[in-house]
C-alpha positions as a LaTeX table, in Angstrom:
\begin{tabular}{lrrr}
\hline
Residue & $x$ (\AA) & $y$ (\AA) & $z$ (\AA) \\
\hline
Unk1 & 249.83 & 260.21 & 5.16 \\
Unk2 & 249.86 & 256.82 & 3.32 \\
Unk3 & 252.98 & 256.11 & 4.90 \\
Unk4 & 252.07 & 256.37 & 8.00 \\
Unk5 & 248.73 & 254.16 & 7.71 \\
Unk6 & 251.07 & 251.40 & 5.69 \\
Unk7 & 253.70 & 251.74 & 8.61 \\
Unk8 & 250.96 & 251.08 & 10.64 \\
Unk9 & 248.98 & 248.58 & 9.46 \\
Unk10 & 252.59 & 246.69 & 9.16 \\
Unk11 & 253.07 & 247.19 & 12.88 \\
Unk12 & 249.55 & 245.47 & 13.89 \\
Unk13 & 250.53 & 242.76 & 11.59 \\
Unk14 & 253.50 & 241.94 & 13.45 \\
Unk15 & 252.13 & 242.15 & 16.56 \\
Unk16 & 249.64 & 239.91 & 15.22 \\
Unk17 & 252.19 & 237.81 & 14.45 \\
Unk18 & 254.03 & 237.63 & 17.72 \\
Unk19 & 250.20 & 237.31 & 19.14 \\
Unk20 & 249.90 & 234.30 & 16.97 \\
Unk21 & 252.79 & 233.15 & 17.85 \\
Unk22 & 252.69 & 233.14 & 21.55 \\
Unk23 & 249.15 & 231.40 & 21.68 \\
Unk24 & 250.64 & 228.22 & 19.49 \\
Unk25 & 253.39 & 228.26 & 22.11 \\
Unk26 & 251.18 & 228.87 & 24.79 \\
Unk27 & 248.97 & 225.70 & 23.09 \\
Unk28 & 252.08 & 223.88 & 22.54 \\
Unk29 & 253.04 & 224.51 & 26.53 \\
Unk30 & 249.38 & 223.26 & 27.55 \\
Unk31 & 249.78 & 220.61 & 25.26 \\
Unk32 & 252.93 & 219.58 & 27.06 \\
Unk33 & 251.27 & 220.12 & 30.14 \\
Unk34 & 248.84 & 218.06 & 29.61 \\
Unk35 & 250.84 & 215.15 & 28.73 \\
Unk36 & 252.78 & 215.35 & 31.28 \\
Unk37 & 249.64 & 215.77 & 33.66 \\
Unk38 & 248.64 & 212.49 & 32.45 \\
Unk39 & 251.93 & 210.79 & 32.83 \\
Unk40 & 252.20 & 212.02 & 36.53 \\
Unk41 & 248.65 & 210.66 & 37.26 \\
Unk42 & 249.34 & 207.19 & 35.69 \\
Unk43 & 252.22 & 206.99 & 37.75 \\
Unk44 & 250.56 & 208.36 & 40.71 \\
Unk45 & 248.14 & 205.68 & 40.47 \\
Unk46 & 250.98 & 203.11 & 39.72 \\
Unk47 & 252.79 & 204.19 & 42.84 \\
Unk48 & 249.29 & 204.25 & 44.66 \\
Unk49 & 248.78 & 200.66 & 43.68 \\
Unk50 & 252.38 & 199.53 & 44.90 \\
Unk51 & 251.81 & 201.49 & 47.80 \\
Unk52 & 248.58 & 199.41 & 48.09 \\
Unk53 & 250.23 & 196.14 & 47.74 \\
Unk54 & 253.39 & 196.97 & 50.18 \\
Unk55 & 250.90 & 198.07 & 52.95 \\
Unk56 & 248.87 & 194.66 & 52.19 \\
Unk57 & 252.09 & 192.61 & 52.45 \\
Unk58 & 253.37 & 194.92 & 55.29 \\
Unk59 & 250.18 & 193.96 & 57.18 \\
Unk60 & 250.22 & 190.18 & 56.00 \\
Unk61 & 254.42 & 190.76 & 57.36 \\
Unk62 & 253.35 & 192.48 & 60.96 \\
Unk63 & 250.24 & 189.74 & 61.45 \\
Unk64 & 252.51 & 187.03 & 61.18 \\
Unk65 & 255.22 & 188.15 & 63.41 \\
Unk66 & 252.36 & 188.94 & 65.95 \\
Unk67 & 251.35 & 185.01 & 65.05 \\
Unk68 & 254.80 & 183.99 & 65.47 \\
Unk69 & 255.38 & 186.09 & 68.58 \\
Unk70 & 252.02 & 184.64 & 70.14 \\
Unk71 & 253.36 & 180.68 & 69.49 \\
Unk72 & 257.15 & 181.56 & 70.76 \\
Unk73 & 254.89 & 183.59 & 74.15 \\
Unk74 & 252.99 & 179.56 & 74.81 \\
Unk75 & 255.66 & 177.95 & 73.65 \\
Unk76 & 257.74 & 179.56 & 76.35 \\
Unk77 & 254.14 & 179.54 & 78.75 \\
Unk78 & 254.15 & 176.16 & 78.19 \\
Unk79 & 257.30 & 175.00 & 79.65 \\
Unk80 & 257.53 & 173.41 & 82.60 \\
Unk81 & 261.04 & 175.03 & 83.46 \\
Unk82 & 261.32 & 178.80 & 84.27 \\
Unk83 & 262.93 & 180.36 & 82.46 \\
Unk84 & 263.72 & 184.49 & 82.55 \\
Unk85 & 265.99 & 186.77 & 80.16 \\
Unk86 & 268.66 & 189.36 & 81.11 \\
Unk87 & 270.29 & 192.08 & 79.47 \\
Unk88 & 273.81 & 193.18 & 79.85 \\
Unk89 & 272.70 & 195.46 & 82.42 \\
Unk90 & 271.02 & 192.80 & 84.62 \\
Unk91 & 267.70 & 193.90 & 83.90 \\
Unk92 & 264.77 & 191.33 & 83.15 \\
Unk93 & 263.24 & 191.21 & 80.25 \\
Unk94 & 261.28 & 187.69 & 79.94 \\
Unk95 & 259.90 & 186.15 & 82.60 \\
Unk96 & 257.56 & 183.01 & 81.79 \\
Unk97 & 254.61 & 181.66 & 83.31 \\
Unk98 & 256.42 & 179.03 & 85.09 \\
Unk99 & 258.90 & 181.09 & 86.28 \\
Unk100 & 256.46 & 182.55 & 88.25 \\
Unk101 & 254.93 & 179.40 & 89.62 \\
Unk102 & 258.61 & 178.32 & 90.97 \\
Unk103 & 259.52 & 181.88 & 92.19 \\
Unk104 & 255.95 & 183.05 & 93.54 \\
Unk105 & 256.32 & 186.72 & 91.67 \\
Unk106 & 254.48 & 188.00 & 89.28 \\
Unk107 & 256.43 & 188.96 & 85.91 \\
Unk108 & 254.69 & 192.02 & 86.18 \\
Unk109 & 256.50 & 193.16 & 89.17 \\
Unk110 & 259.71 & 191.58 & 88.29 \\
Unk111 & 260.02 & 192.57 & 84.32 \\
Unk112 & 262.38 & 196.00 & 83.90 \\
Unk113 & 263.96 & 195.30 & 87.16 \\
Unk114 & 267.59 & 194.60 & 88.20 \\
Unk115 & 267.75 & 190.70 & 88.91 \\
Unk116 & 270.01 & 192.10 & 92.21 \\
Unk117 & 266.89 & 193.51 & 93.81 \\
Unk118 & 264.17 & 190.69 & 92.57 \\
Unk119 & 266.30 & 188.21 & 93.97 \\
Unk120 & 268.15 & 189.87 & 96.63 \\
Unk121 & 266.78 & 187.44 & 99.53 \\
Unk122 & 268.98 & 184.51 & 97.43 \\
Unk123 & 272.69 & 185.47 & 97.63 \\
Unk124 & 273.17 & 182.27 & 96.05 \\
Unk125 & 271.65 & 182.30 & 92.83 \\
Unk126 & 272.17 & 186.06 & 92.60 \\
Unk127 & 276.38 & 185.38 & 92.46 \\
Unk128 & 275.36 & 182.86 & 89.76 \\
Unk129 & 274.12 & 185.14 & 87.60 \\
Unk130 & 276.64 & 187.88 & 88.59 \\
Unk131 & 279.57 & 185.47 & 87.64 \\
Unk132 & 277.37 & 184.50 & 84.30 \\
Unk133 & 277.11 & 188.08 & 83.60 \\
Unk134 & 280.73 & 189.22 & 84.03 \\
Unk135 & 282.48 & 186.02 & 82.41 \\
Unk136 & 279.88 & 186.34 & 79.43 \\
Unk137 & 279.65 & 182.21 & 79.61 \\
Unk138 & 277.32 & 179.30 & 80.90 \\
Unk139 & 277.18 & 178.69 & 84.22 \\
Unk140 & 275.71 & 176.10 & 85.87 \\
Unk141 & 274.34 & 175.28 & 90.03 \\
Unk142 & 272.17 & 173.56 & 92.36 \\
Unk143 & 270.94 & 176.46 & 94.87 \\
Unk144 & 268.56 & 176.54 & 97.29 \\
Unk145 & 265.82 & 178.97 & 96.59 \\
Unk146 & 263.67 & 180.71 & 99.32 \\
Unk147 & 260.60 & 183.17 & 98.28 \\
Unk148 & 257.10 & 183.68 & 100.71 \\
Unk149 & 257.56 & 180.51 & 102.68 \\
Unk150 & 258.62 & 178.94 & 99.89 \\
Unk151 & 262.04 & 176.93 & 100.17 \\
Unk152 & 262.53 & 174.56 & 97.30 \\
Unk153 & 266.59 & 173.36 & 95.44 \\
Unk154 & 266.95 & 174.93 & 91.90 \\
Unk155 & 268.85 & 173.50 & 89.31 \\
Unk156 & 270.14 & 177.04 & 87.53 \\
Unk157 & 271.62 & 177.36 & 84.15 \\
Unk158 & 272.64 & 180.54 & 82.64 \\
Unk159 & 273.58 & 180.73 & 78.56 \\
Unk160 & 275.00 & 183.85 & 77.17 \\
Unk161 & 272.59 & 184.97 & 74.31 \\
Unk162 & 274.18 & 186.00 & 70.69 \\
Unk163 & 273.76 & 188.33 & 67.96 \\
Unk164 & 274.49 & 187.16 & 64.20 \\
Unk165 & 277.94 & 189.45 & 65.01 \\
Unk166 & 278.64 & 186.73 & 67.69 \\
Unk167 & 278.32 & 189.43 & 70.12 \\
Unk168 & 276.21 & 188.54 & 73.81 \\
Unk169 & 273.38 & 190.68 & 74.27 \\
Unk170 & 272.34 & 189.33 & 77.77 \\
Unk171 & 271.76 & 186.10 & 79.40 \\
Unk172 & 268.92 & 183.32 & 79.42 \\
Unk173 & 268.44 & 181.44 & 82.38 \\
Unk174 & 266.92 & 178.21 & 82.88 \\
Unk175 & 265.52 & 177.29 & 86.54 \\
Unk176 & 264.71 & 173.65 & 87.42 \\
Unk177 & 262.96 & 172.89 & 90.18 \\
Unk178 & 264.92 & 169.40 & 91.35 \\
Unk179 & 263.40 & 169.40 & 94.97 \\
Unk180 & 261.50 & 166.13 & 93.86 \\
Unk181 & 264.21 & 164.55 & 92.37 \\
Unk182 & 266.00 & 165.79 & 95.76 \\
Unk183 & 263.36 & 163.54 & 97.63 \\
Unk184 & 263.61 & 160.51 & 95.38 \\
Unk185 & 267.53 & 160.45 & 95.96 \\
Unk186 & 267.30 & 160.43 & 99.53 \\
Unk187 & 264.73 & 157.64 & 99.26 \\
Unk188 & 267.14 & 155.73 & 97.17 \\
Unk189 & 270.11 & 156.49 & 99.35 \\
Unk190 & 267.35 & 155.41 & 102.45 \\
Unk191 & 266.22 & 152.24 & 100.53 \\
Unk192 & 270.14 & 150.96 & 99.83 \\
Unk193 & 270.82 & 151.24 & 103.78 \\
Unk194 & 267.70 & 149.30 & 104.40 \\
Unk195 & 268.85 & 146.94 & 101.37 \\
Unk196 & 272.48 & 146.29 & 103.19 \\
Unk197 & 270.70 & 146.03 & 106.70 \\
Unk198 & 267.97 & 143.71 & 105.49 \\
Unk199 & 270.85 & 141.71 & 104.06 \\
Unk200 & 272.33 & 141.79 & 106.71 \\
Unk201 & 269.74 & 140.93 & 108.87 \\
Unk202 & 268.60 & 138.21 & 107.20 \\
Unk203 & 272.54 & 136.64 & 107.59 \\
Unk204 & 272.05 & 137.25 & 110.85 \\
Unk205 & 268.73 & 135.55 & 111.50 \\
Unk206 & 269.97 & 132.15 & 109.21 \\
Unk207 & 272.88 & 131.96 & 112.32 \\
Unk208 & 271.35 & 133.21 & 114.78 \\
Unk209 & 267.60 & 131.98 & 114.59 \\
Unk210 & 268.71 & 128.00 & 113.97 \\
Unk211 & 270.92 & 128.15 & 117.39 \\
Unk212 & 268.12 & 129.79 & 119.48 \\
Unk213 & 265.60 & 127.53 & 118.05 \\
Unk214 & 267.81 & 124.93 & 119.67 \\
Unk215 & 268.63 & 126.78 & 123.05 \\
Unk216 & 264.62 & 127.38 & 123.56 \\
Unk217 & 263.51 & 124.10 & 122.77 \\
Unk218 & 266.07 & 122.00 & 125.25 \\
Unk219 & 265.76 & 124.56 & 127.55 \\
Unk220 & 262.01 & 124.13 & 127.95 \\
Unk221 & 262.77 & 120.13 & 128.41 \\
Unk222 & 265.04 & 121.00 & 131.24 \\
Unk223 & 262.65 & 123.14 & 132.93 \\
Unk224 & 260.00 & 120.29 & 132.42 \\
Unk225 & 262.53 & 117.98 & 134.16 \\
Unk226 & 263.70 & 120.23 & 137.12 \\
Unk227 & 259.67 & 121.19 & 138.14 \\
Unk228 & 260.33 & 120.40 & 142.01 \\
Unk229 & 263.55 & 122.12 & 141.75 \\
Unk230 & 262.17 & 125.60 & 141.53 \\
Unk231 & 265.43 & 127.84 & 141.96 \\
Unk232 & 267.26 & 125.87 & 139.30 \\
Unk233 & 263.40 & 126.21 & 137.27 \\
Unk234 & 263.74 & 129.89 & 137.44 \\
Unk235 & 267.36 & 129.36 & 136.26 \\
Unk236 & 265.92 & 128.14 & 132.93 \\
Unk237 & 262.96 & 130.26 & 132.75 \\
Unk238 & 265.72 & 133.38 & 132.29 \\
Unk239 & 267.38 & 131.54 & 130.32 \\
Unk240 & 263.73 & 130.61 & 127.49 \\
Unk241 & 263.15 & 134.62 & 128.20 \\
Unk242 & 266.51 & 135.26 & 126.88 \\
Unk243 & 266.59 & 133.08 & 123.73 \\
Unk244 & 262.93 & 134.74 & 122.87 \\
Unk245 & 264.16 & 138.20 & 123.45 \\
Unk246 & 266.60 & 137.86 & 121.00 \\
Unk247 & 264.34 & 136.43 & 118.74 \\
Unk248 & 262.17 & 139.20 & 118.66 \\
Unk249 & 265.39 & 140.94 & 117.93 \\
Unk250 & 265.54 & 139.28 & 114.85 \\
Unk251 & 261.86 & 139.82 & 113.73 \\
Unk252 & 261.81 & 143.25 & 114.52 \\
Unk253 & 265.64 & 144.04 & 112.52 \\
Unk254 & 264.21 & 141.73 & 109.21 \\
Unk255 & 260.49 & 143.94 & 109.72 \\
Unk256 & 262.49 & 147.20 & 109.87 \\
Unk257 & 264.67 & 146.36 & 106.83 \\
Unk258 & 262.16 & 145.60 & 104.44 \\
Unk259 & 260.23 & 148.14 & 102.59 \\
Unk260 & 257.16 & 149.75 & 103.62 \\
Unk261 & 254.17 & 148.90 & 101.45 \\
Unk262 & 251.50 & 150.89 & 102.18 \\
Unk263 & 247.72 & 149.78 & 101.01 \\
Unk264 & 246.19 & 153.91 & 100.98 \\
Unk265 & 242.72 & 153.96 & 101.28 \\
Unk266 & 240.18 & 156.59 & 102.97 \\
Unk267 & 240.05 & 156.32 & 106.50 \\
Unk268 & 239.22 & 158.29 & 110.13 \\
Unk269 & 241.87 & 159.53 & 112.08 \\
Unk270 & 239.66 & 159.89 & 114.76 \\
Unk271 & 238.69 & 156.28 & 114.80 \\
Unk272 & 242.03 & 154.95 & 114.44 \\
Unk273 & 243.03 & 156.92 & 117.65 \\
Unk274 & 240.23 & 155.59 & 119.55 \\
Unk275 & 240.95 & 151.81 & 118.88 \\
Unk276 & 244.76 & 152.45 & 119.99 \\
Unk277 & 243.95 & 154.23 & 123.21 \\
Unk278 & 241.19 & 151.82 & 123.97 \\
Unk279 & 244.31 & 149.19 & 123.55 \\
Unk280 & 246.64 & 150.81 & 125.71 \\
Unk281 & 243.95 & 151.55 & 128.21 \\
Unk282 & 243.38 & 147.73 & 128.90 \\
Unk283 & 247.76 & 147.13 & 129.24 \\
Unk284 & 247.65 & 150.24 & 131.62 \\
Unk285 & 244.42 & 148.96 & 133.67 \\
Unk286 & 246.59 & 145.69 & 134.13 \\
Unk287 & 249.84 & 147.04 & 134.94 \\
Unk288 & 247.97 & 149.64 & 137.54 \\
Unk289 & 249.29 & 152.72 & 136.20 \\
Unk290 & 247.37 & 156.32 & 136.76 \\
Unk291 & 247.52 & 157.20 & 133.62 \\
Unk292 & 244.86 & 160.11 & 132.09 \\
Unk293 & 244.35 & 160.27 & 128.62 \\
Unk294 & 242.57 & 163.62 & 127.11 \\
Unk295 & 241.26 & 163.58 & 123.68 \\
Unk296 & 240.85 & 166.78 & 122.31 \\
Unk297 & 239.51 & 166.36 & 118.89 \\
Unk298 & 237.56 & 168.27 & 116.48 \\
Unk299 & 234.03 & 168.49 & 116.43 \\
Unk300 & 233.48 & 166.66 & 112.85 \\
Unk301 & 235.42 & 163.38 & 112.02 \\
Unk302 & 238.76 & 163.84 & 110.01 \\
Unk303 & 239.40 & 162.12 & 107.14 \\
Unk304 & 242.56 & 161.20 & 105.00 \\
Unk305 & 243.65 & 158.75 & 102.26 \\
Unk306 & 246.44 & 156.42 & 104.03 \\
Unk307 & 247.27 & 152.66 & 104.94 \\
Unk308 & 245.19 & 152.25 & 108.86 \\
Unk309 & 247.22 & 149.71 & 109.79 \\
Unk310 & 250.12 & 151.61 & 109.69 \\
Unk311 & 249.23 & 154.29 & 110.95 \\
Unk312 & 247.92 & 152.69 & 114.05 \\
Unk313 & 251.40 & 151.02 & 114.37 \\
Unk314 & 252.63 & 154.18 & 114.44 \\
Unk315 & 249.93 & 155.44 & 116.95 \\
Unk316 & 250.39 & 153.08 & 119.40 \\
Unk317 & 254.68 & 153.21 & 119.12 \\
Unk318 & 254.26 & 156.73 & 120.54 \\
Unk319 & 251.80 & 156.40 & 123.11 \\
Unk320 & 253.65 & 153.68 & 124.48 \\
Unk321 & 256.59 & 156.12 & 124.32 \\
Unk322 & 254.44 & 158.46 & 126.44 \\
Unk323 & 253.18 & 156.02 & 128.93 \\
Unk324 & 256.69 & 154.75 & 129.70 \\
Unk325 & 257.65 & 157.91 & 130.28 \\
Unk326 & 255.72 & 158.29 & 133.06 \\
Unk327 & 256.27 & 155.23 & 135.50 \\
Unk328 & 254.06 & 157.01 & 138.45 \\
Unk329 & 251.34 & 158.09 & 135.90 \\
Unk330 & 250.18 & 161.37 & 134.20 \\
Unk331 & 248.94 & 162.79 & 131.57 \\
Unk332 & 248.89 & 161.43 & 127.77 \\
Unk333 & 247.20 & 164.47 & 125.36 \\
Unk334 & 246.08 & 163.54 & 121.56 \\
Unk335 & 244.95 & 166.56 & 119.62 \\
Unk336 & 243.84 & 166.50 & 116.16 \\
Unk337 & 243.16 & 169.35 & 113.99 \\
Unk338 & 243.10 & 170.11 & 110.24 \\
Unk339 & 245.23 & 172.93 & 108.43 \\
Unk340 & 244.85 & 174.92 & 105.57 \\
Unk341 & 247.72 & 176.35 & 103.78 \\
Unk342 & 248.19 & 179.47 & 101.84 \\
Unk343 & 248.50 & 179.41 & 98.24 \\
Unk344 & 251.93 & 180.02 & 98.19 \\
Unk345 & 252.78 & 177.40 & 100.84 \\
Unk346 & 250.97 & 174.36 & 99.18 \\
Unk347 & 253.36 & 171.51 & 99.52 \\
Unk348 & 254.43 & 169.06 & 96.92 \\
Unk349 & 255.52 & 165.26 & 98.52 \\
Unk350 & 256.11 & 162.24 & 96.87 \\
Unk351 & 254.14 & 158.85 & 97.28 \\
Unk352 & 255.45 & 155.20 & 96.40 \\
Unk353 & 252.35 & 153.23 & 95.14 \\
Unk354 & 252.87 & 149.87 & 93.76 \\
Unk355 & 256.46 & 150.82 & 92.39 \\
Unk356 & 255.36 & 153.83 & 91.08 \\
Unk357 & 256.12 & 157.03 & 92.48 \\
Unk358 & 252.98 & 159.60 & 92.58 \\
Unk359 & 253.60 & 163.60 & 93.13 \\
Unk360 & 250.55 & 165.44 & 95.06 \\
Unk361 & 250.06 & 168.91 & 96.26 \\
Unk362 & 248.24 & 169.55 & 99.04 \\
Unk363 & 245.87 & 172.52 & 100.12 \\
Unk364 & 245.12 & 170.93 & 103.66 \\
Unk365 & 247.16 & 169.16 & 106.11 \\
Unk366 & 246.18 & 166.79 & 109.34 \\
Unk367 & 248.13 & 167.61 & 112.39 \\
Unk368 & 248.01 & 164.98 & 115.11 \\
Unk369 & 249.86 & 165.69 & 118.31 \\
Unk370 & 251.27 & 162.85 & 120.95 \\
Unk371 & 252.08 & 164.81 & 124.04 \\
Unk372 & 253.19 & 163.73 & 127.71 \\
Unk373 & 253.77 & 164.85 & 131.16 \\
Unk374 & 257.04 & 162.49 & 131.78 \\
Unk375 & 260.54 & 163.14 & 132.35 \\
Unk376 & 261.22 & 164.57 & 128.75 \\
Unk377 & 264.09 & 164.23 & 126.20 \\
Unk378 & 267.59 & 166.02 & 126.77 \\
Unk379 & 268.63 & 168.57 & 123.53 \\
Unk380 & 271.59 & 166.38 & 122.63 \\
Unk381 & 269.22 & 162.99 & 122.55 \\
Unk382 & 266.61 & 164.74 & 120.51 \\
Unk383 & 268.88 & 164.44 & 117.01 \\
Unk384 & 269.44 & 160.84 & 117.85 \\
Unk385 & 265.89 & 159.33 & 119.12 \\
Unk386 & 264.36 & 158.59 & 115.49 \\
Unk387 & 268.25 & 156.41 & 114.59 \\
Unk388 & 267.86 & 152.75 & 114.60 \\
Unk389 & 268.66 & 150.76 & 117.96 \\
Unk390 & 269.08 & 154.21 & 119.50 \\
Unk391 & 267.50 & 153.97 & 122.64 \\
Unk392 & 267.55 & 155.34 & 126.37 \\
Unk393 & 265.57 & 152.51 & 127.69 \\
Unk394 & 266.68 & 149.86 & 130.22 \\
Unk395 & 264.17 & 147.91 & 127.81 \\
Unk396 & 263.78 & 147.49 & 124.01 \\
Unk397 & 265.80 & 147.93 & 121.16 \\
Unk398 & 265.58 & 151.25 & 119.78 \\
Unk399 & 263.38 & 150.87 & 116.99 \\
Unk400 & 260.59 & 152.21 & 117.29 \\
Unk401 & 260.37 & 156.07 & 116.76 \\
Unk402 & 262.29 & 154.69 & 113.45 \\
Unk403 & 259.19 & 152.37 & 112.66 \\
Unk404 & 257.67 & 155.81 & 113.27 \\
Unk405 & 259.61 & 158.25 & 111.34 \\
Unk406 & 259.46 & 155.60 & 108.42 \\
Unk407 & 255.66 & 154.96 & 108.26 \\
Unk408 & 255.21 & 158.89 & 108.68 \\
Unk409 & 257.47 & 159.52 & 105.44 \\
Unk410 & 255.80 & 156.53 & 103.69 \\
Unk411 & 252.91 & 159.28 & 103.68 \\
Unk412 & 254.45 & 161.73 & 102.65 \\
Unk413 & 254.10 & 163.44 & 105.90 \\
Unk414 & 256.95 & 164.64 & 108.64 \\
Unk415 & 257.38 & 164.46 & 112.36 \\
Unk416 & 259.17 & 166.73 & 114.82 \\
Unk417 & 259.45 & 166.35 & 118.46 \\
Unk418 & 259.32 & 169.28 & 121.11 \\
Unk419 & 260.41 & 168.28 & 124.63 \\
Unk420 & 261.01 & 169.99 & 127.92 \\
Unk421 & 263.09 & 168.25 & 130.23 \\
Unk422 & 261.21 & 167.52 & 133.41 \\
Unk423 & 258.30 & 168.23 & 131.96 \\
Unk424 & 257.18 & 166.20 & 128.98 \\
Unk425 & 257.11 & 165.65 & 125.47 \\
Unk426 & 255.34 & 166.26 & 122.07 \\
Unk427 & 255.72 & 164.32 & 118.39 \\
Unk428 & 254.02 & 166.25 & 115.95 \\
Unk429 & 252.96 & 164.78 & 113.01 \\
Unk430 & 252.11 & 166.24 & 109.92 \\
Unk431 & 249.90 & 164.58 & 107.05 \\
Unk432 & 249.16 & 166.95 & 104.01 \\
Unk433 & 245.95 & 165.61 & 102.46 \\
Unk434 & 245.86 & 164.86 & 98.48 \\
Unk435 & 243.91 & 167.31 & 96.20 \\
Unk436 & 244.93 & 165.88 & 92.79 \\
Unk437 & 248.32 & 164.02 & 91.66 \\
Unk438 & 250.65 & 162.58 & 89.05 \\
Unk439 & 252.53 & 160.05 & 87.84 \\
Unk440 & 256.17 & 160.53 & 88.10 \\
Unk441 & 258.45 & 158.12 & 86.08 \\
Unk442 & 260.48 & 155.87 & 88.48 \\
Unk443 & 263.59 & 155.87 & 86.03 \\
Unk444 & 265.86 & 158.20 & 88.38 \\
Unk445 & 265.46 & 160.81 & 85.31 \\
Unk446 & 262.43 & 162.00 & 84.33 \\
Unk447 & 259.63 & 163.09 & 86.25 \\
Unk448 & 257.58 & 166.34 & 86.64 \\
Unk449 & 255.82 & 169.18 & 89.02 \\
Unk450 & 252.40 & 170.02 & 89.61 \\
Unk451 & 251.10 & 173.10 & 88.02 \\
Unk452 & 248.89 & 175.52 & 88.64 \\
\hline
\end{tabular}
């Protein structure tokens, strides 16, 4: 019996024991636990506060490329060239803002899009960019470039665009839009001729003018001397009309070489009609001729900035083309009318003030019309009619439709003639009116566009 309580009491005690020993190791586990509890929530908060600081400098990182992004967007917005991107697949991906002033579209509808279909009305500048593509090199051109009733000369240049791998991702293209500089070649080219001729002409009129001086002034003693003798009188009378004629050859070839200089200020087209016809009326009204004139004119005065001297030269050289067209009389029509452009179609021309040349755009133009009922001007003549000394005249020596065509560019305007044979004759002329301007540079390199 004592046994068996001893054998028992020794059996609680051991699982006392194990009891006791499991808690401390339990203890020692929480312990451990614990410590390591506290370790992973320092470093949690460690790694928390790095987090912190790489999502601060990740945001300082992504605001600055937005910065950066936003300058390189004006910077390219700010350009006066166009300029456009392409990947290897011929898709656009940039398209500035003056890109879209030069084309007329909108990057919206152009960005994403093959440059095949944006530009498929320009077969030109579309092989350009095809050769560019395929060689994987700059290319360079001059192309004419047409877009809604636009039709301007591009210069194009195409670069191949790198990775650091030296590998070409796509293709940046420049676009340049030369039609001013176009213009101001011409009017060098234009001003040389007249240079040459004026030099020319002035040879001419040093050996010429000294001679007829002499012929005119002995002939008008002989025809003093030989009054009674009136056939021989009438002799000499030829021969005074002859020596003047060609002096007013002379005057008008040294006028028509020189330079135009025009003095621009506002005047009234209206006005400046009236005084011509009112001219003319008084040479027609002597010379007997049934000749109508109609006036149709708008019902308020038009107004432009130009030189009125000029112009009325101008005026009353084609009027006095009309009239002589029609040696037993007719008709003589003057219409005036003002003209508003689109948007798209506003024109960009090119004055010469005091040496300086002066770009303008124009939202308005003045049309003036010249038209006649008189024998009209053949299709083969009509090319040739504004050339100097080109004439179809018995009389006169060709000049004046270039006196014409020369005062008309002078403003930065055009003319155009329409003409049925047999039945008469119209000069157009078109004046676009100035709403704002800028200097261009007269050093045959730089000079700019208007923008808008």
């Amino acid at each position: 019996m004592l046994n068996r309580k001893t054998s028992c009491i020794a059996q609680r005690k051991e699982e006392l024991d194990l009891l006791t020993f499991a808690f401390q190791n339990f203890t020692k586990a929480t312990e451990t636990l614990k410590q390591s509890y506290q370790k992973l929530q320092q470093k949690v908060t460690e790694l928390s506060r790095e987090l912190s600081e790489t999502n601060k400098a990740l945001a300082r990182k992504v605001t600055e490329l937005k910065r950066v992004k936003t300058y390189l967007n004006n910077i390219l917005d700010s350009m006066m060239d166009g300029l456009f991107a392409l990947d290897l697949e011929g898709k656009i991906t940039i398209f500035n803002t003056a890109a879209e002033k030069i084309t007329n579209y909108k990057a919206k509808d152009v960005l994403g899009k093959s440059y095949k279909d944006v530009f498929a009305d320009n077969k030109h500048l579309v092989s350009l960019l095809e050769k560019a593509l395929k060689e994987k090199k700059s290319v360079i051109g001059e192309k004419r470039f047409s877009s809604k009733n636009k039709d301007i000369f591009l210069e194009v240049i195409a670069n191949p665009v790198k990775s650091l791998h030296n590998e070409v991702e796509g293709m940046m293209v420049i676009l340049k839009d030369i039609s001013i500089l176009r213009h101001l070649q011409e009017e060098i080219r234009h001003k040389e001729k007249l240079a040459m001729l004026g030099e020319m002409a002035a040879s001419v009129a040093h050996e010429v003018r000294n001679p007829l001086s002499g012929i005119e002034g002995f002939a008008l003693l002989l025809k003093e001397g030989l009054k009674e003798d009136k056939e021989k009188s009438l002799w000499v009378e030829h021969i005074i009309k002859g020596a003047r004629s060609l002096n007013n050859l002379v005057t008008n070839l040294l006028n028509f070489s020189r330079p135009l200089k025009p003095c621009f200020r506002p005047v009234v087209v209206n006005e400046l009609v009236d005084a011509v016809i009112c001219l003319i009326r008084q040479k027609i009204e002597r010379e007997k001729r049934e000749v109508v004139f109609i006036k149709d004119f708008p019902s308020s005065s038009v107004g432009m900035v130009a030189d009125p001297d000029l112009l009325k030269q101008a005026f009353l050289n084609l009027i006095l083309n009309s009239v002589e067209a029609m040696p037993d009389g007719g008709k003589v029509t003057v219409r005036i009318r003002k003209k508003k452009y689109s948007h798209s179609r506003m024109p960009q021309f090119v004055r010469e003030i005091n040496g300086d040349y002066i770009l303008g755009t124009a939202s308005e133009e003045v049309l003036i019309e010249f038209s006649d009922t008189g024998c009209g001007i053949l299709p083969e003549e009509r090319e040739k009619i504004f050339r100097p000394f080109y004439t179809t005249k018995s009389k006169g020596y060709g000049l004046g439709l270039s006196v014409v065509r020369q005062i008309v560019q002078s403003h930065g305007g055009k003319i155009r003639v329409e003409s049925v044979p047999g039945k008469g004759t119209t000069f157009v002329l078109n004046f676009p009116l100035i709403n704002d301007s800028e200097e261009v540079k007269n050093d045959g390199r730089k000079y700019s566009c208007s923008r808008r």
